[in-house]
C-alpha positions in Angstrom: 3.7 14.7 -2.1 0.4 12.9 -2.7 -2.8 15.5 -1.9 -6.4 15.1 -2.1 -8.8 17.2 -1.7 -12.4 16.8 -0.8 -12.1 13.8 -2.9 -15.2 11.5 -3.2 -15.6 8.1 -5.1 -18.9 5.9 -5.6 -20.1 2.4 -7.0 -22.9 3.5 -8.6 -25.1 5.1 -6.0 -22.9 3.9 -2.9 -19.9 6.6 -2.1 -17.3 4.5 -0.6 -14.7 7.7 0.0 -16.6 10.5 1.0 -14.7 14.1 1.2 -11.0 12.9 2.0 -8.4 15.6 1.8 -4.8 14.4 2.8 -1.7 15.1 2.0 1.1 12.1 2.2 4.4 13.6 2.6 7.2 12.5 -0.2 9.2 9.8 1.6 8.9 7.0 3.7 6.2 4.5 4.6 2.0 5.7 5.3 -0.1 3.2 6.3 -3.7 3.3 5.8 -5.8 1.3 8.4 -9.4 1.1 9.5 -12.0 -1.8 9.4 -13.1 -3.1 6.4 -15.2 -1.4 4.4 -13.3 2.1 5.4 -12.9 3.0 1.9 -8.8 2.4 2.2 -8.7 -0.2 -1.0 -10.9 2.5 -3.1 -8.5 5.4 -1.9 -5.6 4.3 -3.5 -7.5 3.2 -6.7 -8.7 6.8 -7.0 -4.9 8.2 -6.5 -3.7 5.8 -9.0 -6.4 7.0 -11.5 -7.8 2.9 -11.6 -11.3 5.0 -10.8 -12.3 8.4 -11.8 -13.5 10.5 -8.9 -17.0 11.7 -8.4 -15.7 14.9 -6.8 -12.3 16.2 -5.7 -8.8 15.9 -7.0 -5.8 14.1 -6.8 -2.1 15.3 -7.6 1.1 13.7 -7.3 3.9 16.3 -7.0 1.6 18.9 -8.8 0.3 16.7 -11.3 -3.1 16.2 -11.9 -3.5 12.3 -12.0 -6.8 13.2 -14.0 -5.4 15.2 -16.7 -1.8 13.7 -16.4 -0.4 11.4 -19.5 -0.6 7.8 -18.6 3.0 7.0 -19.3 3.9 10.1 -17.4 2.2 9.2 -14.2 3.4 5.1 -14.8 7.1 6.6 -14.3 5.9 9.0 -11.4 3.5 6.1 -9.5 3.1 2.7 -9.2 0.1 0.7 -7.5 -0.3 -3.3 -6.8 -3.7 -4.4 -6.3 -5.2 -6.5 -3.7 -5.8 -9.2 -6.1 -3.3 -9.9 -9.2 -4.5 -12.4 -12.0 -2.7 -13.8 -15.1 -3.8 -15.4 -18.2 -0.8 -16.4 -19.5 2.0 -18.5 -18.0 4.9 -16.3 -17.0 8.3 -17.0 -14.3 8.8 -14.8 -11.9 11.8 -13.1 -13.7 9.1 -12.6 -17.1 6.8 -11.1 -14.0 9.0 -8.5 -12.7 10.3 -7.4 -15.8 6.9 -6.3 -17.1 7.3 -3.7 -14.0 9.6 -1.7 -16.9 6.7 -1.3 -19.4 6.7 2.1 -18.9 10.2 2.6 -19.6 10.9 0.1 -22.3 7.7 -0.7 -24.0 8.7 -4.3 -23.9 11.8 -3.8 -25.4 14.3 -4.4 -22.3 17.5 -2.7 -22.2 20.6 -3.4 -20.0 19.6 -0.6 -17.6 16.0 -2.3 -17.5 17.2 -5.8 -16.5 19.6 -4.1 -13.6 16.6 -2.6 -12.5 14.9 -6.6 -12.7 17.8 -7.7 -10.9 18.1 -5.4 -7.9 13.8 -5.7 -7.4 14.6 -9.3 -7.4 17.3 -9.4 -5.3 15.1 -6.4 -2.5 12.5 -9.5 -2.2 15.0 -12.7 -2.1 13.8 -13.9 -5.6 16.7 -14.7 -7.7 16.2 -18.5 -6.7 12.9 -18.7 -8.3 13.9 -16.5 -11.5 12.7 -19.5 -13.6 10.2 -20.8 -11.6 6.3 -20.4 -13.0 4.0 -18.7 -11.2 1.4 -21.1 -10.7 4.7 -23.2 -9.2 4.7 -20.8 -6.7 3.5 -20.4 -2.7 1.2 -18.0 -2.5 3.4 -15.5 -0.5 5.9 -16.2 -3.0 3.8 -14.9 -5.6 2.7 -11.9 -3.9 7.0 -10.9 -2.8 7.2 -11.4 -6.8 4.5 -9.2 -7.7 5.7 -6.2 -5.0 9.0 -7.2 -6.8 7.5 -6.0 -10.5 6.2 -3.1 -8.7 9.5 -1.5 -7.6 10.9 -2.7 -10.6 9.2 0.0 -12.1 11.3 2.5 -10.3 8.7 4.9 -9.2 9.0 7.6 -6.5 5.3 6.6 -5.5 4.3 3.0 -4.7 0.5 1.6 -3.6 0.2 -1.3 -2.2 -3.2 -2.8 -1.4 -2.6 -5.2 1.5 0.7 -6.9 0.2 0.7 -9.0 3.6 -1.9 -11.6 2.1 -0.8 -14.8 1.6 2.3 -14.6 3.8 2.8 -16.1 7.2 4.4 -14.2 9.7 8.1 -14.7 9.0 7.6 -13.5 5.7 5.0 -10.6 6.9 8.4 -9.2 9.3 10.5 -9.5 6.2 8.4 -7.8 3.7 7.8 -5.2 5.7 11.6 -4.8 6.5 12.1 -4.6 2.8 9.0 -1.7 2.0 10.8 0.2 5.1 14.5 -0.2 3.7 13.3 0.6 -0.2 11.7 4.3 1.1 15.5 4.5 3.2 17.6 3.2 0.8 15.7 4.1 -2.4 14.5 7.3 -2.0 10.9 5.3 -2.0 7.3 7.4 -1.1 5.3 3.9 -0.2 1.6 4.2 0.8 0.3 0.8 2.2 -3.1 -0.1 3.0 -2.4 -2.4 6.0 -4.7 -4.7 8.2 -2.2 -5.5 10.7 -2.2 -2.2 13.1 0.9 -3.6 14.3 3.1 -3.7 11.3 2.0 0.2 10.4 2.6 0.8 14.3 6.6 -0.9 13.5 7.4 0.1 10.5 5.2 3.2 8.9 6.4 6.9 9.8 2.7 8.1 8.8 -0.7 6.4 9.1 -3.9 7.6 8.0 -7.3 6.0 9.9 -10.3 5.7 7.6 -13.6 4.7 8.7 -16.8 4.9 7.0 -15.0 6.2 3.9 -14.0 9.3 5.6 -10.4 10.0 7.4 -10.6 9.4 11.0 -7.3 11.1 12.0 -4.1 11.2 9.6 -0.3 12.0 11.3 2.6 10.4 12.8 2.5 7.2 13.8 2.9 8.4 17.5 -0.1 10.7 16.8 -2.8 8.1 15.9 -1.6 4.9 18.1 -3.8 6.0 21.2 -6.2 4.5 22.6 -9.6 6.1 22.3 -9.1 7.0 18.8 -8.0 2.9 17.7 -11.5 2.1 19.9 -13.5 4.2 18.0 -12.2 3.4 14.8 -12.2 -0.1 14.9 -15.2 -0.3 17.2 -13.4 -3.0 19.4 -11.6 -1.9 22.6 -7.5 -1.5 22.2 -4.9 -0.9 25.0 -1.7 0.6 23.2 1.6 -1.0 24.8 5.4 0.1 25.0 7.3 -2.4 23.8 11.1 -2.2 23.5 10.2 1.7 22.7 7.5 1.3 19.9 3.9 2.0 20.7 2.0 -1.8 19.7 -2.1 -2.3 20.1 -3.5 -5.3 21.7 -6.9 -6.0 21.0 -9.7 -7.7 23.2 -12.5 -9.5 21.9 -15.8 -7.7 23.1 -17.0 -4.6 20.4 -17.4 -1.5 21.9 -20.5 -1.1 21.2 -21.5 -4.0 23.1 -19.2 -2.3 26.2 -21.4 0.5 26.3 -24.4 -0.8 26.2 -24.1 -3.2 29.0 
């Protein structure tokens, strides 16, 4: 279990997360949604220990991520940030197998390159094993860096809006492939999503930030209602029943303006 408590970060003189205290149950998918700016991107660089925290702590099954040894909490957590440069030419197989630093030190053993293998495999990428990055689609690049990421073989993985770049096919698959890697895998993923509908389909958990703070955290069921989606995103949402799975459809008029009228 991931739990924070009363946990604040800051650029400089600007807190961005401002007393969060959560706990993310061990297993399955949480999503973290809310408008931009919420604080969701800086959350999961403060669990990951990519920021120190002004106030408040962070543990990962007990362990301090402060005080924690970094090549302890590399084989205990692994994050993928919103935006992943290189500056040096790799393929996509070279990509995924840094994902077993913490295991091998760069030295790759047999059990290291299964562990490439099967990541590649998860995200449909042994076609492109040779293939440079720069050769690469954008959302190709992105399925190869979630791929280095559960090459790692972490109980925790962070992902910071691994939907960019990829159109919608390839949106519906990669999500498939997060949900059946916490089934299959034993996975814990956290996921900061902008989609509302792909945590409404696929998460078990969502957590709604706004302003840096947590709006409401629980079951998906919990938080896809109306008036709390309105007042988070500030923009009026009806929440639908489709085919037994609670979806939000948006309108185009901010509720603020609503109101005043």
């Amino acid at each position: 279990m991931i739990v924070t408590e009363h946990l604040q970060g800051a650029y400089g003189d600007t807190i961005v997360v401002d007393d969060v205290s959560i706990a993310v149950p061990r297993g399955g998918v949480t999503a973290l949604v809310g408008p931009n700016g919420a604080g969701k991107s800086t959350l999961l660089a403060l669990v990951s220990r990519l920021m120190g925290p002004r106030a408040g702590t962070v543990t990962v099954d007990g362990l301090d991520v402060t005080t924690t040894p970094s090549d302890a909490l590399a084989r205990r957590l692994a994050i993928l940030k919103q935006d992943n440069h290189l500056s040096v030419r790799l393929t996509v197989e070279e990509l995924v197998a840094f994902g077993r630093y913490p295991h091998s030190h760069g030295r790759l053993t047999a059990s290291d390159h299964d562990h490439v293998r099967r990541a590649m495999g998860y995200l449909d990428l042994e076609p492109l094993a040779g293939r440079f990055l720069d050769e690469l689609s954008g959302g190709q690049r992105q399925r190869a860096f979630v791929a280095m990421v559960l090459a790692q073989d972490t109980d925790y993985i962070l992902l910071d809006e691994p939907l960019n770049n990829l159109d919608m096919a390839h949106a519906v698959r990669m999500m498939s492939q997060l949900r059946a890697a916490a089934d299959d895998l034993g996975r814990t993923i956290v996921i900061v999503l902008h989609d509302l509908n792909a945590a409404a389909a696929y998460a078990d958990h969502m957590v709604a930030m706004k302003d840096g703070r947590v709006a409401a955290a629980g079951t998906v069921a919990d938080l896809m209602r109306e008036d709390l989606l309105s007042a988070v995103f500030d923009l009026p949402v009806r929440v639908l029943d489709v085919d037994g799975v609670k979806l939000a459809r948006y309108y185009g008029v901010p509720v603020a303006s609503t109101t005043s009228a």
